[in-house]
C-alpha positions in Angstrom: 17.5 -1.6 -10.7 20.2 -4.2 -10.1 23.2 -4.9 -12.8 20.9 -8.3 -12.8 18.0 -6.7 -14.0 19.4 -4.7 -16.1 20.8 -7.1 -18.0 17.8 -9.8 -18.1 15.8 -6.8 -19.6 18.1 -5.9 -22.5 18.0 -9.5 -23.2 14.5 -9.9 -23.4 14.6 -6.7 -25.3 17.1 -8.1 -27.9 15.4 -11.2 -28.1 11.9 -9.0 -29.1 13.8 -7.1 -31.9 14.9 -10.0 -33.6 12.0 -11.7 -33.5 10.6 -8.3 -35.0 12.5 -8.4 -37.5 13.0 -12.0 -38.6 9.6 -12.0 -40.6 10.5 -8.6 -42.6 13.3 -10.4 -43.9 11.3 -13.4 -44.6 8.9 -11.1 -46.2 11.4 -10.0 -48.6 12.8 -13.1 -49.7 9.5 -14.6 -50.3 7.3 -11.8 -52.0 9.5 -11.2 -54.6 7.5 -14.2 -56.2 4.3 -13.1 -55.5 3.8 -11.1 -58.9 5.2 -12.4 -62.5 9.3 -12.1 -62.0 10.8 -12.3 -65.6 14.7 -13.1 -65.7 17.1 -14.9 -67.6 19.6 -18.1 -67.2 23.5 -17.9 -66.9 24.8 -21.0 -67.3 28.5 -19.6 -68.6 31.9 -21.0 -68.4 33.7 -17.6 -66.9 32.0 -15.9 -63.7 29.9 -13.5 -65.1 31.1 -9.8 -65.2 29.4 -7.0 -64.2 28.4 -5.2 -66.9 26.9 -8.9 -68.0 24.3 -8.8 -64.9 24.1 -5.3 -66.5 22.8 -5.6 -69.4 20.5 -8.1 -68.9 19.0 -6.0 -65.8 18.9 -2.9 -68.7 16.1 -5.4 -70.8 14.3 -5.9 -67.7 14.8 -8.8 -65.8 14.3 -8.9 -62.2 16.2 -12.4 -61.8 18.7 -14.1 -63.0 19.3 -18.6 -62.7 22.9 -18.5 -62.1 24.8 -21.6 -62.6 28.6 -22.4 -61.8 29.5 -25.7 -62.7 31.6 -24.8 -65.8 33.5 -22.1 -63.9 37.2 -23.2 -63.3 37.3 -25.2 -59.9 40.2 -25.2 -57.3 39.3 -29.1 -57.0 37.5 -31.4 -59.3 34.4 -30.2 -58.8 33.3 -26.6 -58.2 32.4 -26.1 -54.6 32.0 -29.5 -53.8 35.4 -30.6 -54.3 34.3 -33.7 -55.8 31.0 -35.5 -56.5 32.5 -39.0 -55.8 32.8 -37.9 -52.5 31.5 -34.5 -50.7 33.4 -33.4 -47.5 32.7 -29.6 -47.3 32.7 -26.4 -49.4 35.8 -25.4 -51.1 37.0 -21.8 -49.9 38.0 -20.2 -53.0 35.5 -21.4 -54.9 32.9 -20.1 -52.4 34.7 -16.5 -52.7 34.4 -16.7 -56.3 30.9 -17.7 -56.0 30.1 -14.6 -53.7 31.9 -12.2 -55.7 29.4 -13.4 -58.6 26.1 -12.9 -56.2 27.7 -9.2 -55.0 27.9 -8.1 -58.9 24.7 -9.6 -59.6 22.7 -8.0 -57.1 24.4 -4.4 -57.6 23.2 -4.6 -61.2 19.1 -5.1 -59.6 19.1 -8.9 -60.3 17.9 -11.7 -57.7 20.1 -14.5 -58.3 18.4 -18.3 -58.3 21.4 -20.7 -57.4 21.2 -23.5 -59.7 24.0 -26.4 -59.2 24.1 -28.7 -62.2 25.6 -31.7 -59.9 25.4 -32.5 -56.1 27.1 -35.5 -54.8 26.8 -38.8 -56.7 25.1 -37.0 -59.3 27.5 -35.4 -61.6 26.9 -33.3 -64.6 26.9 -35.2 -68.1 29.2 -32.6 -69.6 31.7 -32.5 -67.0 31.3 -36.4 -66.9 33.1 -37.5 -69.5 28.8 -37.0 -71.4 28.2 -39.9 -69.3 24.9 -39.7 -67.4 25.4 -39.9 -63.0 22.7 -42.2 -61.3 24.7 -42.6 -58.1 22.3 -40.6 -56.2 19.2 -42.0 -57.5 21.1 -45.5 -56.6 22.6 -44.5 -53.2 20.8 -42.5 -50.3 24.6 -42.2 -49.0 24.3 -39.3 -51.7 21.4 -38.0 -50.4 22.7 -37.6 -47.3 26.3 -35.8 -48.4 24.0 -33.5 -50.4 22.2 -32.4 -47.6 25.2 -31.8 -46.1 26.5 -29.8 -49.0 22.8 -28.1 -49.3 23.4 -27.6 -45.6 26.8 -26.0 -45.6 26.2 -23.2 -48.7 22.7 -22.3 -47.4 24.8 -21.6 -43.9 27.4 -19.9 -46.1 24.6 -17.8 -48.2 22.1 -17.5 -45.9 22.5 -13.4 -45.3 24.3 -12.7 -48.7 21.9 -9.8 -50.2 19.6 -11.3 -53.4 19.7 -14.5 -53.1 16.0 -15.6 -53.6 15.7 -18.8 -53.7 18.0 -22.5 -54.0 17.3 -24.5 -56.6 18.1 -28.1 -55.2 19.4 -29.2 -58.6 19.0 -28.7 -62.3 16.8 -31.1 -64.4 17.1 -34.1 -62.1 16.2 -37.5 -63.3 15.7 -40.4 -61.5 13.5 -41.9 -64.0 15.8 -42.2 -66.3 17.8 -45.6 -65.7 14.4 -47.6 -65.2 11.4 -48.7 -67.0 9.9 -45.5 -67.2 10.2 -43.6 -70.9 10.3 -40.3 -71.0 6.5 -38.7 -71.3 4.7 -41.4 -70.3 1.2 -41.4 -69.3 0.1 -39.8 -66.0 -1.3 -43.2 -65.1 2.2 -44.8 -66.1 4.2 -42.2 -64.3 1.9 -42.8 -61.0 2.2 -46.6 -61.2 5.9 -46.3 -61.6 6.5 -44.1 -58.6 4.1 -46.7 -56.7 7.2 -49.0 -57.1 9.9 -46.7 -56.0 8.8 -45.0 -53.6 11.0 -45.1 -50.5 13.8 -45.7 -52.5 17.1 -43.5 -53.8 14.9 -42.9 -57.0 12.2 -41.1 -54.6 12.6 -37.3 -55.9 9.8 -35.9 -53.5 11.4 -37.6 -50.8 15.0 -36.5 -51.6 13.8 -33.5 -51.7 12.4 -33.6 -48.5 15.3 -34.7 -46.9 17.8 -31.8 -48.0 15.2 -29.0 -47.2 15.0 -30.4 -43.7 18.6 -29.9 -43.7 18.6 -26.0 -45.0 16.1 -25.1 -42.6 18.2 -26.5 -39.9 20.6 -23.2 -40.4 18.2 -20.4 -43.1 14.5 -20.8 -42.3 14.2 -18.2 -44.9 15.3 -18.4 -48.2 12.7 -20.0 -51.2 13.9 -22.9 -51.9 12.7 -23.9 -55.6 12.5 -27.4 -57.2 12.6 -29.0 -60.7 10.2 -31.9 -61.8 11.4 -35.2 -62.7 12.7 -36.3 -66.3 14.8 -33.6 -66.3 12.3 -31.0 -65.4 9.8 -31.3 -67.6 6.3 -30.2 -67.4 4.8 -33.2 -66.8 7.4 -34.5 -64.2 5.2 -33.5 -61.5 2.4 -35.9 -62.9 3.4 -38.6 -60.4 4.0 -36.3 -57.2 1.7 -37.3 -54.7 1.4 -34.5 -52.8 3.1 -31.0 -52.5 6.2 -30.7 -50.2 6.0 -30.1 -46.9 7.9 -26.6 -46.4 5.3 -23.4 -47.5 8.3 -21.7 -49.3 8.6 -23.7 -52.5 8.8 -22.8 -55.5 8.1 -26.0 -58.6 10.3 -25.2 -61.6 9.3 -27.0 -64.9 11.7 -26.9 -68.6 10.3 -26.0 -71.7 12.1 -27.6 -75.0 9.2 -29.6 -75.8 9.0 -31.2 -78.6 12.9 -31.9 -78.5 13.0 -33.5 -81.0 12.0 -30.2 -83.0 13.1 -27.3 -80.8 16.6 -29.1 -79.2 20.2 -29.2 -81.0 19.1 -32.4 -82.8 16.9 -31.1 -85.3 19.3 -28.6 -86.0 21.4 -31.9 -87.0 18.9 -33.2 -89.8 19.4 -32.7 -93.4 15.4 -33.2 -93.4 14.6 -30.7 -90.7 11.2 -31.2 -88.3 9.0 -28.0 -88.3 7.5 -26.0 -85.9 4.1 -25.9 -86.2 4.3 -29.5 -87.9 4.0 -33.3 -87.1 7.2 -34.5 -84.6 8.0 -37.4 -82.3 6.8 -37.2 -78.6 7.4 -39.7 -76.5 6.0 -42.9 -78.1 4.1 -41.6 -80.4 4.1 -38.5 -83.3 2.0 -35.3 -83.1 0.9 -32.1 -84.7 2.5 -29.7 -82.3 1.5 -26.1 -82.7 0.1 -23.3 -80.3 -2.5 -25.5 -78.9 -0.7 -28.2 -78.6 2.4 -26.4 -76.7 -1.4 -24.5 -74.5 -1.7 -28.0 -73.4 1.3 -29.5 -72.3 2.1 -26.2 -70.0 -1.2 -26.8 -68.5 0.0 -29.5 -66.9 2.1 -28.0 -64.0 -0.7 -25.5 -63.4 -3.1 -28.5 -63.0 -0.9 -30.4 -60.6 -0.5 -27.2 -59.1 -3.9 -26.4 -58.2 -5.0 -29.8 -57.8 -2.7 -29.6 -54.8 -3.2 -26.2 -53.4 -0.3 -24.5 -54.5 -0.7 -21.1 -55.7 0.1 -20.3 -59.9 3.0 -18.1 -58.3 4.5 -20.8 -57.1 5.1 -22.2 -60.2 8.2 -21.1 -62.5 8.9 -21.8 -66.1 13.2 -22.1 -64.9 14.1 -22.8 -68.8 12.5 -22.2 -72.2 14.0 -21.6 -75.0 14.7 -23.3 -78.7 17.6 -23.6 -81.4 17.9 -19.8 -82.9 18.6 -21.0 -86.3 15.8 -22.7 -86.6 12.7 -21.6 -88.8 10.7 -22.0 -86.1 12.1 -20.7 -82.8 11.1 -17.2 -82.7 7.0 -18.5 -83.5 7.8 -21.0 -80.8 9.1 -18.4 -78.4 5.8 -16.5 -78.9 3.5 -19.2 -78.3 4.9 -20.4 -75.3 5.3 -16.8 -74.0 1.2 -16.3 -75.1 0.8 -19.2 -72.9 2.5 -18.0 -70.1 1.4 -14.3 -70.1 -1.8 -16.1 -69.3 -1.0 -17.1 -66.0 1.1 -15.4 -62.7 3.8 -17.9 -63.2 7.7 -16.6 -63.2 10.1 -17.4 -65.9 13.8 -17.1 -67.3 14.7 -17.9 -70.9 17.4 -20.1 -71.9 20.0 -18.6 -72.4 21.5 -15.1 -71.4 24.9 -14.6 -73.9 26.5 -18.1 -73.5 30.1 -18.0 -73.6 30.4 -21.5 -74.8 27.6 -22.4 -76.8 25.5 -20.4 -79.0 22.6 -22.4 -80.1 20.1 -20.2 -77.7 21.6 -17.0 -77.8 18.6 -15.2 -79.4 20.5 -12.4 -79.3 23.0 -13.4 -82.3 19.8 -13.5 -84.5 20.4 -16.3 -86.7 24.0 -15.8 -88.4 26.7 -18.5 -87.1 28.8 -17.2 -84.6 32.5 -16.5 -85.7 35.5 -18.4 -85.6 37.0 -15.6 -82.9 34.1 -17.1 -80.5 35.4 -20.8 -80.5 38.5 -19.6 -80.4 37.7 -17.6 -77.2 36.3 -21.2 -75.8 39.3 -22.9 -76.2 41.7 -20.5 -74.4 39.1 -20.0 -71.7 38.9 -16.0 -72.5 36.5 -14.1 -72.3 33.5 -13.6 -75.0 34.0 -10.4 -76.5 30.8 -11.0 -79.4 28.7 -8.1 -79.8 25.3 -8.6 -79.1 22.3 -6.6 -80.0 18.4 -7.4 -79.7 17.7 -9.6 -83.0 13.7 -10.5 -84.2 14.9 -13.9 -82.5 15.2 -12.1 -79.3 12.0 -10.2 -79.7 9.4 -12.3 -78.0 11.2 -12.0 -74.5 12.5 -8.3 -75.2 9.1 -7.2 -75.4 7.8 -8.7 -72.3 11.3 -7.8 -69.9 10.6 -4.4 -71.3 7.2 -4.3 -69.8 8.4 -5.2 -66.3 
C-alpha cells in the first residue's frame, strides 16, 4: 500500500469517526430536555461559588439559568464590552465566565446562559432604569448581536454543561409601540401584521442570530423567551415556530404583577392572592383557575404549532416572599405545571443583592449585614435554610 494510500484511508477513517460521534454529542445536549428538568435562576452580582451550585444541586435541580450581567466587568459592559457598540468578547470577562460554567457543572448542574443585554439593548438596571429599544429600532443591532451570539457560542461551544443559550432575557419589542401589555390574541396578531419585517420583528431576530450560532455549534439548544418580556402569552402573535428543531420557548410567570411583583409589596392597601387585581386593561378574580388558564396559553401555541410540551420551559416564576399569598401562589402554579412535561427554574436561587424572592429567608426582612454586604460588593454570607415559603419547589427538586 503506498504512503498515498495510506494516508487517504486514515482520512476517510477520521472523517467516519467524527461523523460517529457528532450525533452522541448532539444527543446529549438535546435529551436532557426530553423529561421534566427542574432548576433554579442565578441572577447574582458576584460569580457564583462553588459550594452555591452546591447547594442548590443538594435540593435537586438538574439546571441552573445563569446570568452575569451584574458581575464586575473589565469594560462597560460584561463580555460585550459595551452595548453602544459590540466589537468582540472581552478576554477576562470570558475567563470569569468559564470559571463559573466549570464550578457549575462539577456540582451536577447544566447551566442555561442567560444575557440580560446584547447590543443596543441594554439592561434597565445597568441603564441608568432606563429602558433600551435600540435594537428593536436598529437591525445594525441585530446584526452585532449575532456577531456577539456568534463569537461566545464559538467560545462555549465544547465547554461541558452547557445546555442550551438563551438569546436574551425577557425581550420586548412591544413595548415602545401601541401595543399594551396583555392584549388580546387578536390585538397582538394585528399588531405584529404591522411590524413584521421590521427591527421590532422578534421571530425574525431570532431567526437571524441562530443562523449565525449554527454557522460555528450546530449543537447546543438554543432556547427563546416570548415577547412582553416573556410572558405567557407573548407567543400569541408568533406566526409559526422557528425554523431550527433544537428550540426550546421560555415563558415568565409573575402574573398578576400587580399582586405577586415588588409593587404590591409597596401598598399600604395590599392586593390578595386569590382576590380581584388589575390585568392588563381590565380587573379579575385571579386564583388557581385563573393562573390554570393563563399557563395554558404557551402549551396551546405550542401544540397548535407542532412543538412538543418539552419544548416548552417555565425560565422564571416566582412571587414577593413576604407576601400573604406567595407560598399558595407557588403551589398553584407548580399544580399547574406538574400537569404537563414542561421544564422549569424558580426565581430566584439566594440573591446577593435583592431579597424579595429568596424563599429561602421565609418571610423575616433580611438584616442590615446583607445591604451592607451589597454596597461593598462582598460576598453574601446569610444563612439560609428551607422555610414553608420555600416548600412548594423543595418538594418537587426533592423528587427529581
Amino acid at each position: 500500500m503506498s504512503l498515498k494510500t495510506l494516508t487517504l484511508k486514515l482520512n476517510l477513517a477520521a472523517m467516519i469517526l467524527a461523523t460517529l460521534s457528532t450525533p452522541s454529542l448532539a444527543s446529549d445536549e438535546i435529551t436532557f430536555w426530553d423529561t421534566p428538568q427542574y432548576g433554579g435562576n442565578s441572577f447574582n452580582r458576584l460569580p457564583p461559588s462553588s459550594a452555591y451550585f452546591t447547594a442548590l444541586h443538594d435540593y435537586g435541580a438538574s439546571w441552573v439559568r445563569l446570568s452575569y450581567d451584574k458581575w464586575q466587568p473589565k469594560q462597560r459592559d460584561f463580555l460585550l464590552g459595551s452595548a453602544d457598540h459590540y466589537q468582540g468578547l472581552v478576554p477576562e470577562d470570558l475567563v470569569t465566565l468559564k470559571a463559573a460554567l466549570k464550578r457549575a457543572q462539577q456540582a451536577g448542574l447544566k447551566v442555561v446562559i442567560a444575557p440580560l443585554s446584547l447590543p443596543g439593548m441594554r439592561w434597565s438596571q445597568n441603564n441608568h432604569g432606563q429602558f433600551d429599544d435600540r435594537l428593536w429600532q436598529d437591525k445594525t443591532y441585530w446584526q452585532q448581536s449575532a456577531q456577539f451570539w456568534r463569537d461566545l457560542a464559538a467560545a462555549l461551544k465544547d465547554v461541558p454543561g452547557v445546555a442550551a443559550y438563551n438569546i436574551v432575557n425577557e425581550p420586548a419589542p412591544e413595548k415602545m409601540t401601541e401595543l399594551a401589555e396583555h392584549s388580546s390574541p387578536a390585538e397582538m396578531v394585528n399588531w405584529y401584521q404591522h411590524h413584521q419585517g421590521t427591527a421590532r420583528d422578534l421571530p425574525a431576530f431570532y431567526q437571524t442570530v441562530i443562523q449565525a450560532i449554527r454557522e460555528v455549534d450546530p449543537l447546543t439548544p438554543i432556547m427563546v423567551d416570548g415577547g412582553w418580556y416573556g410572558a405567557a402569552d407573548g407567543f400569541n402573535y408568533w406566526p409559526a415556530k422557528l425554523e431550527d428543531s433544537r428550540v426550546l420557548y421560555s415563558f415568565h410567570m409573575y402574573e398578576p404583577y400587580e399582586v405577586m411583583g415588588a409593587v404590591n409589596q409597596q401598598r399600604q392597601k395590599r392586593y390578595q392572592y386569590p382576590g380581584v387585581a388589575p390585568f392588563g386593561q381590565r380587573a379579575e378574580m385571579w386564583n388557581a383557575q385563573r393562573v390554570a388558564a393563563y399557563l395554558q396559553q404557551p402549551f396551546d401555541w405550542a401544540k397548535k404549532h407542532q412543538i412538543p410540551a418539552n419544548r416548552v420551559v417555565a425560565g422564571e416564576f416566582g412571587c414577593i416572599r413576604t407576601l400573604p399569598g406567595c407560598r399558595q401562589y407557588l403551589q398553584d402554579v407548580l399544580t399547574i405545571l406538574d400537569k404537563t412535561p414542561a421544564h422549569w427554574a424558580f426565581y430566584s436561587f439566594r440573591e446577593d443583592s435583592w431579597d424579595g424572592m429568596d424563599y429561602e429567608l421565609g418571610k423575616a426582612k433580611v438584616p442590615w449585614s446583607y445591604w451592607q454586604a451589597v454596597d461593598a460588593n462582598q460576598p453574601d454570607t446569610l444563612p439560609r435554610h428551607a422555610t414553608p415559603e420555600f416548600e412548594p419547589i423543595r418538594q418537587r427538586l426533592s423528587k427529581k
